[in-house]
C-alpha positions as CSV (number, residue, x, y, z in Angstrom):
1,X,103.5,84.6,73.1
2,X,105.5,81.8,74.3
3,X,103.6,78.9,75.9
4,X,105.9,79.1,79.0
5,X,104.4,82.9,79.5
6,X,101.2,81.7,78.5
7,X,100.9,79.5,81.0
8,X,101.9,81.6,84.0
9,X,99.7,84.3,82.9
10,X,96.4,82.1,82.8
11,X,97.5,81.7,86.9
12,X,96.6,85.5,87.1
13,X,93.2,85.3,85.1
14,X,91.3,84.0,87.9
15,X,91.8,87.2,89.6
16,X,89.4,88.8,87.3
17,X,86.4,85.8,86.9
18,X,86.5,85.0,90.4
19,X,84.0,87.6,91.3
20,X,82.7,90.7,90.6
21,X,83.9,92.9,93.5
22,X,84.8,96.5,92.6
23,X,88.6,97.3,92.0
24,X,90.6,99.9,93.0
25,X,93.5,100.6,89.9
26,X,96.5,102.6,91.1
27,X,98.8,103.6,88.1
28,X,102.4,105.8,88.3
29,X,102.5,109.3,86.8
30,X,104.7,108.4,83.9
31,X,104.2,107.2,80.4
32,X,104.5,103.1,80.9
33,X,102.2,103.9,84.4
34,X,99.5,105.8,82.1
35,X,99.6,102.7,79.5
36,X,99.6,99.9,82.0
37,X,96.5,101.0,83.8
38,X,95.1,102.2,80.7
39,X,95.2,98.8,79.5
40,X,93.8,96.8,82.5
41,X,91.4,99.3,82.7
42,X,89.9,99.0,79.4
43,X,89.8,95.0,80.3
44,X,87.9,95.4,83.3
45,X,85.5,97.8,81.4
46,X,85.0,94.9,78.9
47,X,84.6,92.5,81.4
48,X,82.2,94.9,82.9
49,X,83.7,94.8,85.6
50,X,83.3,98.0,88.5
51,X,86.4,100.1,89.2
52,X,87.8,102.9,89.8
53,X,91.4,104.3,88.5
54,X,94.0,106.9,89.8
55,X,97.3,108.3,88.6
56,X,99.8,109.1,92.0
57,X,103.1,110.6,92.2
58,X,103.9,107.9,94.9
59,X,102.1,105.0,96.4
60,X,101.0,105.9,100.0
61,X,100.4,102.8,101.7
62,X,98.3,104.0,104.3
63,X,95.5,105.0,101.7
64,X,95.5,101.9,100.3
65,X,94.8,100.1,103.3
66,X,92.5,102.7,104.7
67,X,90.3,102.3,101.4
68,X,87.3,100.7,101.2
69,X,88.3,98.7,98.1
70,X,89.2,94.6,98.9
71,X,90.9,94.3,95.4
72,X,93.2,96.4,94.0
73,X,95.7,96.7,91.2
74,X,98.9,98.4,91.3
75,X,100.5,98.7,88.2
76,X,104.3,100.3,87.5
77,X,105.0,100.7,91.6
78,X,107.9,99.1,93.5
79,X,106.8,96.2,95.4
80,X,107.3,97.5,99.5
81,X,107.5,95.9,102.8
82,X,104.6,98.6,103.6
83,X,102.6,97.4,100.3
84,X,103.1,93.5,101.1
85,X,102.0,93.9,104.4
86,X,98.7,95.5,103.2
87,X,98.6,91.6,101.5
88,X,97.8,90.2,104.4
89,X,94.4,91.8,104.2
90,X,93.3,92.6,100.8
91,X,93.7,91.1,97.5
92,X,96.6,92.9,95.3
93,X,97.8,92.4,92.3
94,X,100.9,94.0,91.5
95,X,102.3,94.6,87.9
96,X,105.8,95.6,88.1
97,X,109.2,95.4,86.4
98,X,111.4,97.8,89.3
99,X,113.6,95.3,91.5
100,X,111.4,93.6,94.5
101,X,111.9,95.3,97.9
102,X,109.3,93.7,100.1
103,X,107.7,90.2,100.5
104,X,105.8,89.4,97.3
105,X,104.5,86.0,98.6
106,X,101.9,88.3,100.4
107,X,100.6,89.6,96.8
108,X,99.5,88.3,93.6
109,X,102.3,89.4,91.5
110,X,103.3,90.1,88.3
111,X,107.1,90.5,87.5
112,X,110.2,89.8,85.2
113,X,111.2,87.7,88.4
114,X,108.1,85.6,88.3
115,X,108.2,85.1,84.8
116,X,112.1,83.6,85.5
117,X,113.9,86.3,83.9
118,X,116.1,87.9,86.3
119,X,116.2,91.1,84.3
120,X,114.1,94.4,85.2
121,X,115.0,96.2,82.0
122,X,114.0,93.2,79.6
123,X,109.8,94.6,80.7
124,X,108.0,97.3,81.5
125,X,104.9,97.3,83.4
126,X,103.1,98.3,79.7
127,X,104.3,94.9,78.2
128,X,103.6,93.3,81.1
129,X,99.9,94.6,81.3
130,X,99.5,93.7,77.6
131,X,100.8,90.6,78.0
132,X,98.2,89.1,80.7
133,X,95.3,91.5,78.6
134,X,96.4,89.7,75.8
135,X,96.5,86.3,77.5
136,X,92.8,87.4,78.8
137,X,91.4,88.9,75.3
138,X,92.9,88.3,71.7
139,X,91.6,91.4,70.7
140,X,94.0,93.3,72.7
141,X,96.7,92.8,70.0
142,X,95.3,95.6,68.8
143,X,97.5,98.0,72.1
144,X,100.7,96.1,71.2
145,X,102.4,99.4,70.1
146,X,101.0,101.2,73.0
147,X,102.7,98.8,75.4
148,X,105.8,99.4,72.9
149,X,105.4,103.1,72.9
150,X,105.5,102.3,77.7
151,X,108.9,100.8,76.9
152,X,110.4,103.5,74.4
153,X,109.7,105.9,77.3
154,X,111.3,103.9,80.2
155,X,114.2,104.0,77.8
156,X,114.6,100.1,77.6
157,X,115.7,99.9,73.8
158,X,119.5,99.8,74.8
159,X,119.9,96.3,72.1
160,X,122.1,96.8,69.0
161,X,120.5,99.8,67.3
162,X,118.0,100.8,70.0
163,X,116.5,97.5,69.5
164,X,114.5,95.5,72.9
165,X,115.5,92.5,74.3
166,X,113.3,89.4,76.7
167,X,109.6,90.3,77.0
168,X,109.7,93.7,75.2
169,X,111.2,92.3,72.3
170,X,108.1,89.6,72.3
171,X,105.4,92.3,72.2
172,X,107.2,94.0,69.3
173,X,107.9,90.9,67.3
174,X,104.1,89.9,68.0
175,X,103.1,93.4,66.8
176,X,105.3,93.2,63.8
177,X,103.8,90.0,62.6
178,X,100.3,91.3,62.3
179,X,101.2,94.6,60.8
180,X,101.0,97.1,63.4
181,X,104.6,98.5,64.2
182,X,107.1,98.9,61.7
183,X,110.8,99.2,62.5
184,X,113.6,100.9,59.9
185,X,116.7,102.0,60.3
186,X,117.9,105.7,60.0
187,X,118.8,108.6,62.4
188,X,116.4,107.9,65.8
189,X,113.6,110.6,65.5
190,X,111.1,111.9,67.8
191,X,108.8,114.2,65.8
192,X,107.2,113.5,62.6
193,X,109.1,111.5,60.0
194,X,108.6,114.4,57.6
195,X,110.7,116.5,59.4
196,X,113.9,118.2,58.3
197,X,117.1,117.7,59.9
198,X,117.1,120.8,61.6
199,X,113.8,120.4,63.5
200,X,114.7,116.4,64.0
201,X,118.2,117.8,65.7
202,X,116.2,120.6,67.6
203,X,113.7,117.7,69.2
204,X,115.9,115.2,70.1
205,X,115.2,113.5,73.5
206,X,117.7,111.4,73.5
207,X,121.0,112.4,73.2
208,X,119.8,115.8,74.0
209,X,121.4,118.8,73.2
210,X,120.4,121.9,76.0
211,X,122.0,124.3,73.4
212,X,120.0,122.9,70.5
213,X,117.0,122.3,72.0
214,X,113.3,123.7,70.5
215,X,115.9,125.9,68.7
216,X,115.6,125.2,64.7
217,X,117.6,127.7,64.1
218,X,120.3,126.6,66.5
219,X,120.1,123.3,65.2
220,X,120.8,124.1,61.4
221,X,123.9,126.4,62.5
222,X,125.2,122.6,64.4
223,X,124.3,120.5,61.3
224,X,126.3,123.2,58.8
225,X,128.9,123.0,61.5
226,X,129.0,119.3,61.0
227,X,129.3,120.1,57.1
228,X,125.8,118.4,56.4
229,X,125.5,118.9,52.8
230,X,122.6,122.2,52.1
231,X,120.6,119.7,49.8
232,X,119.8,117.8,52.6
233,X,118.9,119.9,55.5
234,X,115.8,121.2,53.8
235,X,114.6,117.2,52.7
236,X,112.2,115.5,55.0
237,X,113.8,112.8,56.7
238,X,112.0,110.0,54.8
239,X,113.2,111.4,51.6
240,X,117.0,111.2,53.4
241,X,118.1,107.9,52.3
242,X,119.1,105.0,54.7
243,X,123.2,105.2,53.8
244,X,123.1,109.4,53.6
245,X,121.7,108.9,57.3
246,X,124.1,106.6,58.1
247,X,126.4,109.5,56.5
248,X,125.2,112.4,58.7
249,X,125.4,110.4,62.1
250,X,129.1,109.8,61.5
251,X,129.5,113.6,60.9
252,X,127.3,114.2,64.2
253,X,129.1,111.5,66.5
254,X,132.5,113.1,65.6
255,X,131.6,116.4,66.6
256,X,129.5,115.4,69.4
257,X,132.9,113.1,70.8
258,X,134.7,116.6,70.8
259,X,132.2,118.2,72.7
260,X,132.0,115.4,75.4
261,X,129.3,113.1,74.7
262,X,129.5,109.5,75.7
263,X,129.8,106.9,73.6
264,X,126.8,105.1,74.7
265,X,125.2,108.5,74.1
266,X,126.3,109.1,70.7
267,X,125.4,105.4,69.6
268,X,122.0,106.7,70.5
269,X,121.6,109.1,67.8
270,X,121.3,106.2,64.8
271,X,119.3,103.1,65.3
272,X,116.1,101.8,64.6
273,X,112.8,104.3,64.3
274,X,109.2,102.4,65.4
275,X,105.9,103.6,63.4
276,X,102.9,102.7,63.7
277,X,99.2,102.7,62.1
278,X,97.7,103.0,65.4
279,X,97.3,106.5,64.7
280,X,95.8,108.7,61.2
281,X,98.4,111.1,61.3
282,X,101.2,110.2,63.7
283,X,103.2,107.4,62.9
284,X,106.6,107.9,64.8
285,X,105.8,105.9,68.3
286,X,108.3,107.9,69.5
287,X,106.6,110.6,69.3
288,X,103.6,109.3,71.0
289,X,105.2,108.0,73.9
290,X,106.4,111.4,74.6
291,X,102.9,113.0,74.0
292,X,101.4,110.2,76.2
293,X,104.6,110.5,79.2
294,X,103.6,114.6,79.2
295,X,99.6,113.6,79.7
296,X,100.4,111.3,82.4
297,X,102.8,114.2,84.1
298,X,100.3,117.0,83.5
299,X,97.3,114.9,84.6
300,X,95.6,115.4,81.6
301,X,94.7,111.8,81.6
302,X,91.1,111.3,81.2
303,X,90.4,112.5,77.2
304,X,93.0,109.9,76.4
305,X,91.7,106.7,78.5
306,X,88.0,108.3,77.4
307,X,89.1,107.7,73.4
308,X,90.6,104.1,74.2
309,X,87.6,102.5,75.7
310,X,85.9,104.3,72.6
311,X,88.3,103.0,70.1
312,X,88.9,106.4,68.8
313,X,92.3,106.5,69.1
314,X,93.2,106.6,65.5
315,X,92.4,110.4,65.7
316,X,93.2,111.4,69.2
317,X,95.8,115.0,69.2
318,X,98.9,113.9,70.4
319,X,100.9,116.9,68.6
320,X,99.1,119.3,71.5
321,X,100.7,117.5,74.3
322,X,104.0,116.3,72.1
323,X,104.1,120.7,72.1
324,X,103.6,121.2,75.7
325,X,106.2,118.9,76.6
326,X,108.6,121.4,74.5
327,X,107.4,124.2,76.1
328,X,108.0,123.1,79.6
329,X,110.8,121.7,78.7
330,X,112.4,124.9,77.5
331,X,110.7,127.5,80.0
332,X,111.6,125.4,83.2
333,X,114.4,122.9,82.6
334,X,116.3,125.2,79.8
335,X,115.9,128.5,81.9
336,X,117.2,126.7,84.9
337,X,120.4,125.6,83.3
338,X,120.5,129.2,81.9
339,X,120.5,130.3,85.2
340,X,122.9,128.3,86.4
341,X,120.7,126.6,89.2
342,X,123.4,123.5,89.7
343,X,125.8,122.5,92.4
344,X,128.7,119.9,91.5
345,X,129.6,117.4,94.0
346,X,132.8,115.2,93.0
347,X,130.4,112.7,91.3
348,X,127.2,114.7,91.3
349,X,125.4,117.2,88.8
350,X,122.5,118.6,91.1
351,X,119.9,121.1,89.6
352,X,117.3,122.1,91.4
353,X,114.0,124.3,91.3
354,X,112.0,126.7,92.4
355,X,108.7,126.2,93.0
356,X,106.6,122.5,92.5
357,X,107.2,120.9,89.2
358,X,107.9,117.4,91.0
359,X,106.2,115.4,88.1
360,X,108.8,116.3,85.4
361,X,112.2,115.8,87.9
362,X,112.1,112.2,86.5
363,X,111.9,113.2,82.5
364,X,114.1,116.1,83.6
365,X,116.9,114.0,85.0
366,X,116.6,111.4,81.8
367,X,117.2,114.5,79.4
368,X,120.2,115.8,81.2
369,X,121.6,112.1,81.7
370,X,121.6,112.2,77.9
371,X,123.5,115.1,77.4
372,X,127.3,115.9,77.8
373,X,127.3,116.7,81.0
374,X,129.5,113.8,82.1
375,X,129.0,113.4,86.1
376,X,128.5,109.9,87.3
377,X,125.3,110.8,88.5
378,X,122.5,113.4,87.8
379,X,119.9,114.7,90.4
380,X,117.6,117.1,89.6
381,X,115.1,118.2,92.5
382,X,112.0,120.0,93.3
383,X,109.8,121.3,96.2
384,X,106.9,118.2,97.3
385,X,104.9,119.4,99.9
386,X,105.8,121.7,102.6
387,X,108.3,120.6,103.9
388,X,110.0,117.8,101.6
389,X,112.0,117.9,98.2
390,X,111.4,115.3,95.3
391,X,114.3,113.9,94.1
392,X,115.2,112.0,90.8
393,X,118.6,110.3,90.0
394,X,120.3,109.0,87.0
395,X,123.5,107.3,86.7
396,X,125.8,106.6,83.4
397,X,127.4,103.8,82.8
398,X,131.2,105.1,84.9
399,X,130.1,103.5,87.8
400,X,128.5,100.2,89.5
401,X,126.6,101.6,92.3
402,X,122.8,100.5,92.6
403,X,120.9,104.0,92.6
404,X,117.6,102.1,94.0
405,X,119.7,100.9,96.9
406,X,121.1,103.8,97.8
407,X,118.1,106.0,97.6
408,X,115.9,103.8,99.9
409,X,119.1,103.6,102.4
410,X,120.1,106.9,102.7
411,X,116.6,108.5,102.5
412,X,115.6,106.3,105.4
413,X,118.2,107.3,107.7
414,X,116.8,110.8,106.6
415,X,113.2,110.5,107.5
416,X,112.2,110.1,103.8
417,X,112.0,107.4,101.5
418,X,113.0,106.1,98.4
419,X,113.9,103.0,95.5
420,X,113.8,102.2,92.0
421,X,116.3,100.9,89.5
422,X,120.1,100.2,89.6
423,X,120.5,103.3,87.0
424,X,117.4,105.1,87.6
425,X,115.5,106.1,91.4
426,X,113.9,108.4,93.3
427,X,113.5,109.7,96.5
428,X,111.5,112.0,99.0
429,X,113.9,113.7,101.6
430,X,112.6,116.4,104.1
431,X,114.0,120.3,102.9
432,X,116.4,120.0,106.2
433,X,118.1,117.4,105.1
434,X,118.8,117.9,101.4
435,X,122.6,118.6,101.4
436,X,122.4,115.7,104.1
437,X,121.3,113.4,101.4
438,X,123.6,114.5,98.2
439,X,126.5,114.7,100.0
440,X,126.1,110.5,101.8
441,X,125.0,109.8,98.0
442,X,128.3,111.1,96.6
443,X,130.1,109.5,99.2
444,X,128.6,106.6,98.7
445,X,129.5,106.2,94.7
């Protein structure tokens, strides 16, 4: 770690030695959420320190002044006017990388901005988190590819190969040097590295295929197709050497340019793979970043923050969750498409759902942003609540328009809310005024 981060970090310590008041730790649903607050929790509960912890779909502000906790710590939520005002009266903490929409000098805060890079994609509140943790405690070196595995899933490795760049790419060079995350080059991979082609094709997250997907069958048809040479599609991937890899994603990207991939999205498919010895079995860190964003989503949060403050991570069964995610993904997202649940606006993809799956729209709308379809922008949406709709939206690279912007404008005027990122937001709109809100946003692009 840099001295210049060092030293801004040790400004946040005293937050934690000044007393011993209980905390309150609010976390987002979503991989780099789970990990941030994982890993301030665990340094409270070394510290002992009192708290209690919870995962939310959203922040409501009105429950975090109503509580009865003085301190609190908000880790991987948008900075609000409605949160900054809560400042005024209780001691907050916010560690946050998603562009600042309300008046930080109220709060404590943690961020890219504070740091002096004006860059939310160089962070993610997991790096972030490790970074004061580690500034705190040495020994929490030791979650460096955890706060890696936040920022695989927030899908900030965009550098030359899928590499990281400004704080990210700190934490991975720190966790290279001591031995704990390994990066090689070779076709990007999300299962185990002793995969075949087929089944590395079938679970690709990024590009994604919605014909291919959890489909090994359907995958070794496309690879023949691609004329992949037959001695190689039954040889486990780290048997495949570095140059034949190279090989079969020019034979992929050629195919996949007829078919109407982006280039940005066909770069994707080649870069550099992450493992790690973190875990006995699992190396890929890929793979357990998507096993840890499908615990957060399903709430299934507490045997995995139960194994971490026990150290037993090393054997902890990410290949149940890694499996649930396929399954959802192919009974509810898959089936949808199947169905044809989508309405095109001139710039906008929209797919929505029946019934409450809200906590996947996000993962949903980063799968389908990585396919071919090639509209500017992607919403997906589901039923929250009674009476509203969650939406997610992702944008490509075909236009400028800030996302995060536009979802807290338009949502406002339509008795919602919403924010995030210039290429990635979300919003809350009520049912009546759904068609109200996609057609302003396609307007407004």
């Amino acid at each position: 770690m840099s001295y210049e981060f060092e030293s801004k970090l040790e400004n946040f310590t005293k937050f934690f030695d000044e007393d011993f008041l209980p905390f309150l730790l609010v976390g987002h649903y979503d991989a780099d959420g789970l990990i941030s607050l994982s890993i301030i929790a665990k340094l409270l509960y070394i510290k002992k320190i009192p708290f209690i912890f919870r995962i939310s779909e959203v922040l409501n502000a009105n429950e975090i002044k109503e509580s009865a906790f003085y301190k609190i710590i908000i880790v991987d939520f948008q900075i609000t006017e409605e949160i900054s005002k809560i400042g005024e009266e209780k001691r907050i903490l916010v560690i946050d990388h998603h562009p600042i929409r309300g008046d930080a000098e109220r709060l404590m805060v943690i961020h890219p901005v504070v740091l002096g890079i004006n860059d939310d994609v160089s962070s993610c509140s997991s790096t972030l988190s490790y970074l004061l943790a580690r500034c705190i405690d040495d020994s929490f070196i030791e979650l460096s590819p955890l706060a890696i595995a936040g920022a695989l899933e927030d899908r900030l490795d965009r550098e030359d190969k899928r590499g990281f760049r400004g704080i990210n790419k700190i934490v991975l060079e720190e966790a290279e040097e001591v031995g704990l995350i390994n990066k090689e080059e070779g076709l990007i991979c999300y299962g185990d590295f002793s995969e075949t082609l087929p089944d590395v094709l079938a679970h690709s997250f990024e590009p994604f295929f919605p014909n291919l997907f959890s489909s090994r069958e359907s995958a070794l048809e496309y690879l023949k197709g691609c004329d992949i040479a037959n001695d190689l599609l039954d040889k486990p991937l780290n048997e495949i050497q570095k140059e034949q890899q190279a090989e079969i994603g020019k034979k992929l990207a050629k195919r996949m340019l007829k078919e109407g991939f982006r280039a940005s999205i066909i770069e994707k498919i080649y870069g550099y793979n992450y493992s790690t010895s973190m875990h006995s079995k699992y190396r890929n860190l890929r793979f357990i970043a998507k096993s840890i964003d499908f615990i957060a989503r399903s709430m299934n949060y507490g045997e995995f923050i139960d194994v971490l403050f026990k150290d037993r991570l090393h054997h902890f069964s990410f290949e149940k969750y890694f499996n649930e995610y396929i399954n959802v993904i192919d009974k509810i997202l898959l089936r949808s498409m199947r169905e044809k649940r989508k309405k095109e606006y001139k710039k906008l993809y929209f797919l929505s759902f029946e019934g409450k799956i809200d906590r996947y729209v996000g993962s949903f709308a980063n799968l389908l942003s990585s396919s071919n379809i090639n509209k500017p922008v992607i919403v997906i949406a589901s039923e929250f609540g009674k009476d509203m709709y969650k939406l997610s939206l992702r944008s490509n690279n075909s236009i400028d328009a800030d996302l995060g912007s536009l979802a807290s404008i338009i949502s406002k005027k339509l008795n919602g809310s919403g924010g995030g990122h210039k290429h990635a937001s979300g919003a809350i709109v009520p049912k009546e005024n759904l068609n109200a809100f996609l057609e302003e946003l396609d307007a407004s692009l």
